[in-house]
Residue, then its C-alpha position, 0 to 999 in steps of 0.5 A: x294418241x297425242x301423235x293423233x291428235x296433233x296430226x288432226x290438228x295440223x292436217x285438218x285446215x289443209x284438208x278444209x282447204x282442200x274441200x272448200x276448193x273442190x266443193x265450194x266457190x270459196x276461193x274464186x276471185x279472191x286471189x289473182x294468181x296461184x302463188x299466194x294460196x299456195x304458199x297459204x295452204x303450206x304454211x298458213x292454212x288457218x290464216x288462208x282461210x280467215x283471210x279469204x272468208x273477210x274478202x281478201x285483197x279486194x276489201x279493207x278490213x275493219x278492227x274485229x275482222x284484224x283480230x281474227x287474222x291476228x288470231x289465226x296468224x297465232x294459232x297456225x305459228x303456235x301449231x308449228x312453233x309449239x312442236x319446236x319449243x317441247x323438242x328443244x326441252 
């Protein structure tokens, strides 16, 4: 059961992702080209999402809206550190 959960964990912003692409206008004329999504959706995908929600490269962010990424910057890098740390012990 915890194997469940931390694959739903890690899966799920791929997957919202994924479904904000194809259902959504979410990521249209945010990026200029397919390198930074791309390499968004492998290895920040909660960051992507923040990111391009506040607007991306086009608008500067403001103090609360830099908290966010922050918090998401975190989050994703927990997700992927956190199984390193408990294989490691």
């Amino acid at each position: 059961m915890p194997c469940l959960l931390a694959l739903l964990a890690v899966a799920f912003p791929r997957v919202a992702i994924i479904l904000l692409w194809l259902f959504s206008n979410f990521f249209n004329g945010v990026y200029h080209g397919i390198l930074v999504p791309v390499l968004g959706f492998l290895f920040l995908p909660l960051t992507l999402i923040v990111y391009t929600f506040f607007g991306g490269p086009k608008s500067p962010m403001n103090g609360q809206e830099l908290i966010f990424l922050a918090i998401a910057v975190i989050l994703d890098l927990g997700l992927v550190g956190g199984s390193t740390f408990r294989r490691g012990r």
